[in-house]
N, C-alpha and C positions, 0 to 999 in steps of 0.2 A: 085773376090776380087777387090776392087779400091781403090782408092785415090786419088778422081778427084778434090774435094773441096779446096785441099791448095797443093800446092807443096813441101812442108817441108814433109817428109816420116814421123817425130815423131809427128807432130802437126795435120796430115791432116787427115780427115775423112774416117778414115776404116771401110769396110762392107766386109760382109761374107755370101753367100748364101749359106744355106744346106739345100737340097732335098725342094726349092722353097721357104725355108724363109728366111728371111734376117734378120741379126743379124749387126746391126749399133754399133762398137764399142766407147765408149765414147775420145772425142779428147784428145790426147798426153796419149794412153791410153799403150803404145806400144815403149821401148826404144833401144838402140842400146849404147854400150860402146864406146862412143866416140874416147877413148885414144889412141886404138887400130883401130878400125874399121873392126877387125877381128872376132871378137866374134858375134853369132847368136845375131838377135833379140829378143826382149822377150814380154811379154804381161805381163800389171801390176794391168789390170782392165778387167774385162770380161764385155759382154751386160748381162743383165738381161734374163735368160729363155736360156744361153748356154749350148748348149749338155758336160756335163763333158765328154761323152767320145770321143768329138770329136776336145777339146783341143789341144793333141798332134799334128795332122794332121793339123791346124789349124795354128801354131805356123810352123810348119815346111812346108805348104805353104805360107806362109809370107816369109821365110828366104830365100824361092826359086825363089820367086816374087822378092824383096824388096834388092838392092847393097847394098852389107855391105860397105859402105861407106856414109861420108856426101851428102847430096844432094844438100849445097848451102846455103839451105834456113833459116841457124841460123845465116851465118856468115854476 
């Protein structure tokens, strides 16, 4: 997984490689509750051609990756 493209965690270009393809999530594709900053991330758009069942793991690599907290780059 990356997001090497923007430094903003919500804005910046997520990819996801399964079993050697890459799946380019579309930008700001991916939110976090700001209020808090306690709450998982979530995914609010999928790439086209996503393995449905590989969703879950997908989402909760992100959350394992990615500090539940602001990263900076809105304020």
């Amino acid at each position: 997984m990356s997001n090497s493209l923007n430094p903003n965690y919500c804005r910046g270009q997520l990819s996801i490689c399964i079993e050697g393809e890459v799946f380019n999530f579309p930008y700001g594709s991916f939110s976090l509750d700001t209020s808090l900053y306690l709450n998982p991330w979530s995914v609010t758009e999928w790439p086209p051609g996503f393995p449905d069942k590989q969703k879950e793991s997908a989402v909760k690599a992100i959350n394992d990756t990615l500090r539940h907290e602001c990263c900076g780059g809105c304020r």
